[in-house]
MDTraj code that builds the backbone (N, CA, C; nanometers):
import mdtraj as md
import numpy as np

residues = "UNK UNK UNK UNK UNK UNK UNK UNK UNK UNK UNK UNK UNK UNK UNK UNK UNK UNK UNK UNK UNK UNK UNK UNK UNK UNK UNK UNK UNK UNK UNK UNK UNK UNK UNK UNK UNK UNK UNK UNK UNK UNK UNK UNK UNK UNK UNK UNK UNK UNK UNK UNK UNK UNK UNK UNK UNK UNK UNK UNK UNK UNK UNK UNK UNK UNK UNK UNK UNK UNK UNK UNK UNK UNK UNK UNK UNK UNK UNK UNK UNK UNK UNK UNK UNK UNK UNK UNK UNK UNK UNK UNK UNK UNK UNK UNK UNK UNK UNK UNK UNK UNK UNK UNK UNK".split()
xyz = np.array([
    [2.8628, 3.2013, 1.6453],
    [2.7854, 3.0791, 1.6465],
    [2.8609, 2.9760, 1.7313],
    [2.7637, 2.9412, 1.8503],
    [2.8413, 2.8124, 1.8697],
    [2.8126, 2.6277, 1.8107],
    [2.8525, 2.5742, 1.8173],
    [2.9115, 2.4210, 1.6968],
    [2.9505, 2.3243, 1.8372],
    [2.8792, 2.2384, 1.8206],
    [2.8724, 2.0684, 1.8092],
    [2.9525, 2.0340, 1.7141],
    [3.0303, 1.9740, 1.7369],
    [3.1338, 1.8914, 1.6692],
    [3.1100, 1.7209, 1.6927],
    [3.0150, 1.6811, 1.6163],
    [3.0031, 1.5847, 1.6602],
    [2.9772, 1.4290, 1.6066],
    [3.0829, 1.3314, 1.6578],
    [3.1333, 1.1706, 1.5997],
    [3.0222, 1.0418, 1.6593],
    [2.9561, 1.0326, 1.5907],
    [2.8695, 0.9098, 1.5966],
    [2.9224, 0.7509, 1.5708],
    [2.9166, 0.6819, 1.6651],
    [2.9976, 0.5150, 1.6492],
    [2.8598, 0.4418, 1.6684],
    [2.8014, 0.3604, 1.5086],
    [2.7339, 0.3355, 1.5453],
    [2.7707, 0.1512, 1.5493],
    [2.6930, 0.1223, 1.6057],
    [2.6781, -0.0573, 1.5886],
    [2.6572, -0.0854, 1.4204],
    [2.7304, -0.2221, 1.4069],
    [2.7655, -0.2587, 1.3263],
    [2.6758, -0.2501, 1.2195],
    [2.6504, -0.2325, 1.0793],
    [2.5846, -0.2288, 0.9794],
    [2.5004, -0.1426, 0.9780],
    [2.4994, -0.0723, 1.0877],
    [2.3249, 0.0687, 1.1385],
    [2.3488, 0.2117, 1.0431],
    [2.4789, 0.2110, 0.9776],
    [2.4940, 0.3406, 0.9920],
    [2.3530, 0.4162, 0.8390],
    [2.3753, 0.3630, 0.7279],
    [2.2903, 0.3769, 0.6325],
    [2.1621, 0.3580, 0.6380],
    [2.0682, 0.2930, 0.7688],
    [1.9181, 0.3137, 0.8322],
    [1.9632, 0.4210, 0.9283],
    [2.0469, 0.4130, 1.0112],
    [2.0288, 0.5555, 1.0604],
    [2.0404, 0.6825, 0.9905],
    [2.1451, 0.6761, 0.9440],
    [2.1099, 0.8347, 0.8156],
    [2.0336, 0.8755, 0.7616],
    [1.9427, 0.7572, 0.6571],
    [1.8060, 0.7649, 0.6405],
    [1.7470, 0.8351, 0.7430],
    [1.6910, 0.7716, 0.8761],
    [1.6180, 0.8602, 0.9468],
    [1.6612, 1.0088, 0.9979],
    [1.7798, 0.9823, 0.9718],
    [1.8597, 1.0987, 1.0437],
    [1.8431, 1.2086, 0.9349],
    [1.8517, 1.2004, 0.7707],
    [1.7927, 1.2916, 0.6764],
    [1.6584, 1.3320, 0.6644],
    [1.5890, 1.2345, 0.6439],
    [1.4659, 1.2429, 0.6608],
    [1.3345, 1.3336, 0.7835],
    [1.3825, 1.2688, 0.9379],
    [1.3429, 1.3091, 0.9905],
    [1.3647, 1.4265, 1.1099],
    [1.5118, 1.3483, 1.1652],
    [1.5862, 1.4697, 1.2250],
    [1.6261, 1.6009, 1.2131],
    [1.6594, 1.6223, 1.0660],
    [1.7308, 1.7311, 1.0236],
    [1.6253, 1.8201, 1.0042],
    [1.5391, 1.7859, 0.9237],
    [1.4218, 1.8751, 0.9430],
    [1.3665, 1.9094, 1.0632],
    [1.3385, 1.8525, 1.1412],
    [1.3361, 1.9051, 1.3167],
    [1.3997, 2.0059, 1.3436],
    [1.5595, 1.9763, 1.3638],
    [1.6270, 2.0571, 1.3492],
    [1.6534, 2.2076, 1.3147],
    [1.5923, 2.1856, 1.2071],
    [1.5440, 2.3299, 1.1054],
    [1.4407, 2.3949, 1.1790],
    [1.3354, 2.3584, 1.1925],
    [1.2001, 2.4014, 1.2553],
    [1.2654, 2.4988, 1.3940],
    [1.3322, 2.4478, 1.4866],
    [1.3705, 2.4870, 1.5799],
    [1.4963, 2.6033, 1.5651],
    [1.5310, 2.6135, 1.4413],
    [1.6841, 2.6686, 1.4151],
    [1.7825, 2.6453, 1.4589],
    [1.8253, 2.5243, 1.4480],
    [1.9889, 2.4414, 1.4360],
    [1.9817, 2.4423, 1.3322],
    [2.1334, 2.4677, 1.2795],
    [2.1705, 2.4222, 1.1547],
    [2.2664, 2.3195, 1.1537],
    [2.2699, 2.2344, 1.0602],
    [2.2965, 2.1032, 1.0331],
    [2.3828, 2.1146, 0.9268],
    [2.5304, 2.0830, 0.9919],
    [2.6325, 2.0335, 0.8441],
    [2.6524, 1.9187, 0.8567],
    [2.6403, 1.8125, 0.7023],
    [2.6895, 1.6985, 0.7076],
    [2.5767, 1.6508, 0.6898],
    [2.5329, 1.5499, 0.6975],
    [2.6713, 1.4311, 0.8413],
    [2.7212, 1.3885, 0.6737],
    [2.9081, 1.3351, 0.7528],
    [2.9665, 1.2947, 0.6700],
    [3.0254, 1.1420, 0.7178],
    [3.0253, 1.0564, 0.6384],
    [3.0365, 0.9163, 0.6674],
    [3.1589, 0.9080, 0.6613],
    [3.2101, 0.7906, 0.7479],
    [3.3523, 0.8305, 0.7546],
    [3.4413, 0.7219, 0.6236],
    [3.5275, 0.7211, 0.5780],
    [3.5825, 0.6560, 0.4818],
    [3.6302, 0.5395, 0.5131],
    [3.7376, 0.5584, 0.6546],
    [3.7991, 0.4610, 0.7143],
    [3.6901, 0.3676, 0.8279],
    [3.5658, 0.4001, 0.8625],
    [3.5006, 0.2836, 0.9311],
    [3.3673, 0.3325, 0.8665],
    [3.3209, 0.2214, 0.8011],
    [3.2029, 0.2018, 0.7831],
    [3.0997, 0.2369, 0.9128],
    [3.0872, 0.2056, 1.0141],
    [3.0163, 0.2387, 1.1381],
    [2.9804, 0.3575, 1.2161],
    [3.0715, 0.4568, 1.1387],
    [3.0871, 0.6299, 1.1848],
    [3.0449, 0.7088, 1.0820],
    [3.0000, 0.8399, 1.1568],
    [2.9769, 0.9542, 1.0675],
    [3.0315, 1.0660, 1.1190],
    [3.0299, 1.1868, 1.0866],
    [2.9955, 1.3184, 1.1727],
    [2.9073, 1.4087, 1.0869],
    [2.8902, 1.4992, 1.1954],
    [2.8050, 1.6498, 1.1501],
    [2.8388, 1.7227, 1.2543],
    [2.8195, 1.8009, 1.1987],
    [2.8490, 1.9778, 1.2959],
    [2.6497, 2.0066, 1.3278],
    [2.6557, 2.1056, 1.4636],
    [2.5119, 2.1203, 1.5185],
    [2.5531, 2.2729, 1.5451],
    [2.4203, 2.3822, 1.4500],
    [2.5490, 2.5016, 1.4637],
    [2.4047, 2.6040, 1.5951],
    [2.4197, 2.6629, 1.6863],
    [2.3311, 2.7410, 1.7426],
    [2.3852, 2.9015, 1.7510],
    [2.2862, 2.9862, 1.7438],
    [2.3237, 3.0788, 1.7206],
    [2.4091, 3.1647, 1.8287],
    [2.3794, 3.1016, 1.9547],
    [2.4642, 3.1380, 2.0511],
    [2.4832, 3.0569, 2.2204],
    [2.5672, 3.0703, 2.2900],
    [2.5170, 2.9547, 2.3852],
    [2.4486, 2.9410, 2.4795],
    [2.3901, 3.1540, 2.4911],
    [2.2588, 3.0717, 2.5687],
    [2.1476, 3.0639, 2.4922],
    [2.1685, 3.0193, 2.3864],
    [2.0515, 2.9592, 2.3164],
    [2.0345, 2.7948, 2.2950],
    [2.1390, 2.7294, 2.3029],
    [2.1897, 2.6287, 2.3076],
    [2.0809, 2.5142, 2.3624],
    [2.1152, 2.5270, 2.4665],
    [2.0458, 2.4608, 2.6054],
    [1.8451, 2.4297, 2.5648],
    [1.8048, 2.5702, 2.5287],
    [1.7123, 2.5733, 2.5243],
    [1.6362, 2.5184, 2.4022],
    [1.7156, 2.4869, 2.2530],
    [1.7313, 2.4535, 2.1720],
    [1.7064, 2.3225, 2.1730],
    [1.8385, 2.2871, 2.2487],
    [1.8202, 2.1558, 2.2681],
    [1.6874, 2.0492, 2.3440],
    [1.6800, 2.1376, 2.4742],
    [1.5472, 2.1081, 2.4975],
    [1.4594, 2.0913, 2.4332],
    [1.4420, 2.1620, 2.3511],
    [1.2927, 2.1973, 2.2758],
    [1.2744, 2.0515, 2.1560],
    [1.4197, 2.0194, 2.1115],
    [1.4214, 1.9048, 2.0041],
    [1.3798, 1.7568, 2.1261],
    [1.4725, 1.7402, 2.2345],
    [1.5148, 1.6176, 2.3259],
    [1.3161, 1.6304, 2.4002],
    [1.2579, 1.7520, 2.4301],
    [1.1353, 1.6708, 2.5210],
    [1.0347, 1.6924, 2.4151],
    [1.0729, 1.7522, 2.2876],
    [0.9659, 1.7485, 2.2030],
    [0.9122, 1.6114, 2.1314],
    [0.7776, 1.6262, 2.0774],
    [0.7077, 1.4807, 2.0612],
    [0.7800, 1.3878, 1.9459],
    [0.8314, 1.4482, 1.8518],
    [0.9171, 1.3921, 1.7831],
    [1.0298, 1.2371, 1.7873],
    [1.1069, 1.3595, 1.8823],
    [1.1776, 1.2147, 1.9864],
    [1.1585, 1.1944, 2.0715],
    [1.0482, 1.1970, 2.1794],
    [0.9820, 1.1519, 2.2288],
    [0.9581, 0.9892, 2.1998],
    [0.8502, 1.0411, 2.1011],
    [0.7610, 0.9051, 2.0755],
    [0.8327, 0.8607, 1.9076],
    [0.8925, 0.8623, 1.8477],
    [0.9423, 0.7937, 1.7775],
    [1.1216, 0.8003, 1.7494],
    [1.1947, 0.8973, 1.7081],
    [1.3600, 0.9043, 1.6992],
    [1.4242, 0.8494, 1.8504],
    [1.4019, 0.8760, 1.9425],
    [1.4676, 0.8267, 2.0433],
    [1.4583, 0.6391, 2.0578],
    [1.3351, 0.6090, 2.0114],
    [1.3286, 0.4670, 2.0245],
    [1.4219, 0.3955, 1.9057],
    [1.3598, 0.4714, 1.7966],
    [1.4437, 0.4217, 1.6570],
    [1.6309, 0.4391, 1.6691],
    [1.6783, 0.5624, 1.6858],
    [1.8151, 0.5937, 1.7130],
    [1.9175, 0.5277, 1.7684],
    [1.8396, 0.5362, 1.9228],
    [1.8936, 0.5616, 2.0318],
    [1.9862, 0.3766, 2.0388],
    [1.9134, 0.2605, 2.0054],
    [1.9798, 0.1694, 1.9984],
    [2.0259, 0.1630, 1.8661],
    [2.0624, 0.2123, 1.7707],
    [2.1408, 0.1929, 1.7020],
    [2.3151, 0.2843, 1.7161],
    [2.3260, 0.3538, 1.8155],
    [2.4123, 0.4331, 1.8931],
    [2.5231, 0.3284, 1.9388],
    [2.6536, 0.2861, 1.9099],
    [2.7280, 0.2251, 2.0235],
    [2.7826, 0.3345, 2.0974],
    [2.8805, 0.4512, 2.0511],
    [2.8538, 0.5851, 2.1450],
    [2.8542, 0.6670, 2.0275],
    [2.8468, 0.8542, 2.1277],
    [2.9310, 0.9697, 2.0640],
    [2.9743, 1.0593, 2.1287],
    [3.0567, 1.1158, 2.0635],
    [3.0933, 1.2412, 2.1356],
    [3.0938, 1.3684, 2.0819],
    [3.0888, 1.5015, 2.1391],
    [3.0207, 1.5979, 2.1109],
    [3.1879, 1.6932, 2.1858],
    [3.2041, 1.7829, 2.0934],
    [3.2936, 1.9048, 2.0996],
    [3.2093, 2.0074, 2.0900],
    [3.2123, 2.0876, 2.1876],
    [3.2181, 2.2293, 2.1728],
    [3.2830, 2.3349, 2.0771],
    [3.2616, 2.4096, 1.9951],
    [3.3843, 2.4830, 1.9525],
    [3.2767, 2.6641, 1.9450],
    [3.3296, 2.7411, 1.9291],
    [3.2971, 2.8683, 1.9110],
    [3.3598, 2.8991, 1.7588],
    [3.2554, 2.9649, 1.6899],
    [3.2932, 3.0057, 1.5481],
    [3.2274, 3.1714, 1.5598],
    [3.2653, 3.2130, 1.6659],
    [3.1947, 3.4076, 1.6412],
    [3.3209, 3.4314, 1.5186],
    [3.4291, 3.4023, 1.4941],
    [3.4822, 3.4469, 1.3746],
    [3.3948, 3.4155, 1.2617],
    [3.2800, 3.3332, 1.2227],
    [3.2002, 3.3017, 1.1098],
    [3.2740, 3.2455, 0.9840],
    [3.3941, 3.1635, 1.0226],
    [3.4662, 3.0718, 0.9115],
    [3.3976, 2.9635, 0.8940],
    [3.2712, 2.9663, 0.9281],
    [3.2231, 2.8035, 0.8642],
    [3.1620, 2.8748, 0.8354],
    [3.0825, 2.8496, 0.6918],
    [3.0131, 2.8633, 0.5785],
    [2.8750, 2.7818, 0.5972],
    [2.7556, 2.8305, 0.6209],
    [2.6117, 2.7395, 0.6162],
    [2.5671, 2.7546, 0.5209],
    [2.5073, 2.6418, 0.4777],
    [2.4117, 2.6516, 0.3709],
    [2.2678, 2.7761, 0.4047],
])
top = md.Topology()
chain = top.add_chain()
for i, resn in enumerate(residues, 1):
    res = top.add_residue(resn, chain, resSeq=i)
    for name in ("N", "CA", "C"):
        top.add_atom(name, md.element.get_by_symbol(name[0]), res)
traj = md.Trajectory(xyz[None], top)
């Protein structure tokens, strides 16, 4: 499996409306398409951060995956508008788990 490793900085006070949408609506997306979703975990030391892991089953599946969530109508016409300014940045790691030490629900 390859994994998104990935740290969300959001603008100040956003982070608990974004999660909301981000439980609610994203993750289930997500699912539909087959990503799996660990987390997101809020961070202790800044209120303003989270992470989650983005797991695909392989990397050339990845790409196409992703596509399918980023031009689909979803975020399209509503998560990208809602999200996208509540974002100050993130960043995204690569990692490879074909050993299968992370555990999915």
């Amino acid at each position: 499996m390859i994994i998104e490793m990935r740290t969300y900085k959001l603008k100040p006070g956003k982070r608990a409306q974004f999660l909301q949408v981000f439980h609610t609506r994203s993750m289930p997306a997500h699912a539909e398409i087959g990503m799996k979703i660990l987390g997101p975990w809020p961070s202790i030391e800044d209120p303003d951060t989270f992470f989650f892991m983005r797991g695909f089953p392989d990397l050339a599946s990845r790409e196409p995956m992703k596509a399918r969530f980023y031009e689909g109508e979803l975020w399209k016409r509503e998560l990208e508008q809602v999200l996208m300014p509540m974002i100050e940045k993130y960043d995204v790691t690569l990692v490879d788990d074909s050993d299968g030490l992370i555990r999915w629900p």
